[in-house]
N, C-alpha and C positions, 0 to 999 in steps of 0.2 A: 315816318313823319313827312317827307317827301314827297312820297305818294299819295298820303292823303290832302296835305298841304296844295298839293295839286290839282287833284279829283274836287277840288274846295271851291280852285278858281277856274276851271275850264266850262265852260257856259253856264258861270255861275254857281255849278254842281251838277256833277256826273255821282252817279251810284259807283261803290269802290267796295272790294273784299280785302278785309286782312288774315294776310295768312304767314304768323311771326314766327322765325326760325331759331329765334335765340330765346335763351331762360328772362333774360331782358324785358325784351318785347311783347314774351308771353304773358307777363305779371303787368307791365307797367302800358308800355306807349302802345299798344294794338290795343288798351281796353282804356272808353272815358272818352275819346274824342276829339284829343290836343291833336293838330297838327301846327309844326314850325320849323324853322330852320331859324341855325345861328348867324349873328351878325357882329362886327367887328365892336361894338359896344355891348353884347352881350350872349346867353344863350335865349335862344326861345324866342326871340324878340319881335320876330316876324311870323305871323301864323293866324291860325282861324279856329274855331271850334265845328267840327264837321267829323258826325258819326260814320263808319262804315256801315255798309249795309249788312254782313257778316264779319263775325270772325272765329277761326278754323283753326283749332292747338293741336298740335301732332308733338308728342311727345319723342315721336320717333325722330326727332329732326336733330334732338337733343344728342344725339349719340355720338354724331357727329362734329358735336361744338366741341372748340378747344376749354381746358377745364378755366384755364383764367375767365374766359365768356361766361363759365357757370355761376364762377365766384362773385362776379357781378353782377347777376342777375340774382342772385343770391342775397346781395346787397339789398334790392331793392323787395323783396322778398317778406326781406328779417325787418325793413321799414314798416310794413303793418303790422306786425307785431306789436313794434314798441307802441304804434300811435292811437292804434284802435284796440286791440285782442291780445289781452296776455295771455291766455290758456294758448294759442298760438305762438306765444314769443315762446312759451315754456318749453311748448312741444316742438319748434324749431331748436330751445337748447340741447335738446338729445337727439336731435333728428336732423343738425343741419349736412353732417360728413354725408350721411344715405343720399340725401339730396344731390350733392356735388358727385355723390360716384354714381350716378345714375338709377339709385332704385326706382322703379316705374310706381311703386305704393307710394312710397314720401313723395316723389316728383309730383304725383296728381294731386296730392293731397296739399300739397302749400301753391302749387298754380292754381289748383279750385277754390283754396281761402281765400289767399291773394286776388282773385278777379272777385272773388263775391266782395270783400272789401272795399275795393277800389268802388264797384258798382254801386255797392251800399250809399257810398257816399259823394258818387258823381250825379246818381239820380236825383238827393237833397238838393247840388249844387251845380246842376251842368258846366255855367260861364264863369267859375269859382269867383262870386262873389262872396263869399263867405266859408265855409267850413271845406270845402275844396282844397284850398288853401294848406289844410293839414296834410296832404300827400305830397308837399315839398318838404317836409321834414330831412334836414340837414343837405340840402338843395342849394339853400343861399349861402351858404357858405364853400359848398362843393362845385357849384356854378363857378365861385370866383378863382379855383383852383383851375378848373378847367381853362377860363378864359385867359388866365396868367399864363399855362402852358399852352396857349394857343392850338386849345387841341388834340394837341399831338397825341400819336398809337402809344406813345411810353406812358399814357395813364390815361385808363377809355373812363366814361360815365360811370360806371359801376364804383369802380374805385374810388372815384372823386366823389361820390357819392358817402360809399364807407367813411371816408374821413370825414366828411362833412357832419356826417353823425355824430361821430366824436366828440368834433368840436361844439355841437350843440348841446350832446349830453352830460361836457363837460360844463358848459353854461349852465346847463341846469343844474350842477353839483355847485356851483358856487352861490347859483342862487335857491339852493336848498330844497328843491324842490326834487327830487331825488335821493337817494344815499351813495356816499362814493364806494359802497360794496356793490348795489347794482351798478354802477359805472363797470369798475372790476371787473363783476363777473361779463359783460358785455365783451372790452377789452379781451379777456381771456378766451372769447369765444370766437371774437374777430380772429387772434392770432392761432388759435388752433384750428383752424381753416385756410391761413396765410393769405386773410385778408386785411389790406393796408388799417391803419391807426392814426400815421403822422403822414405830414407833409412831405412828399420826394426831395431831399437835398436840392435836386438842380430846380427847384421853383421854389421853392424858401428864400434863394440866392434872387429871385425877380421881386420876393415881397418886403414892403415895410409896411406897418399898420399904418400910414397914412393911404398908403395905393391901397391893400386889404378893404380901407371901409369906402376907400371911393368906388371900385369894380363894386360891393356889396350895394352902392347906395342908388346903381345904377336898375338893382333888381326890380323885376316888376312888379312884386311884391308891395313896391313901396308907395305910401298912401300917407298923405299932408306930411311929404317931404319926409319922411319918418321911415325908420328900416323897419317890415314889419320881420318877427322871426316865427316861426312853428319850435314849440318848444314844450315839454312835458309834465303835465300837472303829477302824472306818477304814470308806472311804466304800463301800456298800454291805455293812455288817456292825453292827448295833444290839444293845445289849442293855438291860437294866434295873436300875438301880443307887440305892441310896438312901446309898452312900458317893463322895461327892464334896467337894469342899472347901468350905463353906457360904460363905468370903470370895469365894473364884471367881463364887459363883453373884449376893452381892448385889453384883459388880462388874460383872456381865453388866447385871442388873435397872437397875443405876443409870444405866448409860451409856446404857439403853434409853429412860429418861425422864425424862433432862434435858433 
């Protein structure tokens, strides 16, 4: 993001290659275009829209990441799944362990879904005005995790991500638009990979759902003052909504951190 954030403003734009070393980077931020950096009132907040001129996935880079980097990357992974492609969510529910212990078949095969995804729906949307939008799925709520823990290495993007989803899947079980046996089985799939669910104790202890929907109302997301959320008509089908039931939503936020 940096680099290219950069490559964005140096005489206007310079030509830049991406060449991403993590499971991360390979699915998410090296493909679409975002470059930004964080600012003390939010993530993302500063940035541009500016393509690489290539970008270059070496699997082989993977071997060398520690497996927590996988499991987050992994996160963002098992997010197209839900949003776009359930025959993909499916085949990540039997295929997610392969992927975390490096098999190079499932590795290629959800990194080649995964960009073709993202592509599919960055090319509708370049400047996400619209349907873009759906690859923040569980984002606006994982952003405010992030910026409550300032960051910090004890919970990177990935994970904050994982929970973020949660909490949005759980919104959509309240708002029925799901079943709480696919919640379940999501759940069950999160923790038998020993990817997060809840909120870390020591940032629970930073939130009250008043700070929760201010840091959330700050997202960019937000359009005539309104929280917009990405949120699930059924499992592989997302859209964008800023009509939801605001009691549903501080009943998610609360259950999150108590």
């Amino acid at each position: 993001d940096i680099s290219g954030f950069t490559a964005s403003l140096v005489l206007r734009g310079v030509n830049y290659i991406q060449v991403p070393t993590t499971l991360l980077s390979q699915v998410d931020s090296s493909v679409g275009g975002k470059t930004g950096v964080n600012s003390i009132y939010g993530k993302n907040l500063i940035g541009s829209f500016y393509q690489p001129s290539v970008v270059l996935i070496d699997i082989n880079f993977l071997k060398t990441l520690p497996k927590r980097e996988m499991k987050a990357g992994y996160a963002e992974i098992f997010k197209y799944g839900l949003i776009q492609d359930i025959k993909f969510y499916n085949w990540l529910l039997k295929n997610g362990q392969n992927i975390l212990n490096n098999d190079n078949k499932s590795l290629t095969h959800s990194i080649y879904q995964s960009c073709k995804c993202k592509s599919v729906i960055v090319s509708k949307d370049e400047k996400e005005n619209n349907i873009r939008a759906i690859l923040n799925f569980g984002h606006t709520f994982g952003h405010v995790i992030e910026q409550v823990n300032q960051y910090k290495k004890n919970l990177n993007h990935g994970e904050s991500v994982a929970i973020g989803m949660i909490l949005a899947l759980k919104l959509c079980v309240e708002m029925k638009l799901i079943l709480e046996q696919e919640f379940n089985t999501i759940i069950l799939h999160f923790k038998s990979l020993e990817l997060p669910v809840s909120i870390p104790e020591n940032v629970k202890k930073k939130l009250t759902i008043k700070k929760f929907l201010n840091v959330m109302s700050k997202d960019k997301k937000m359009f005539n003052n309104k929280i917009n959320l990405i949120l699930l008509k059924k499992i592989g089908k997302a859209y964008q909504t800023s009509k939801f039931n605001f009691d549903l939503l501080e009943k998610v936020i609360n259950s999150a951190i108590k």
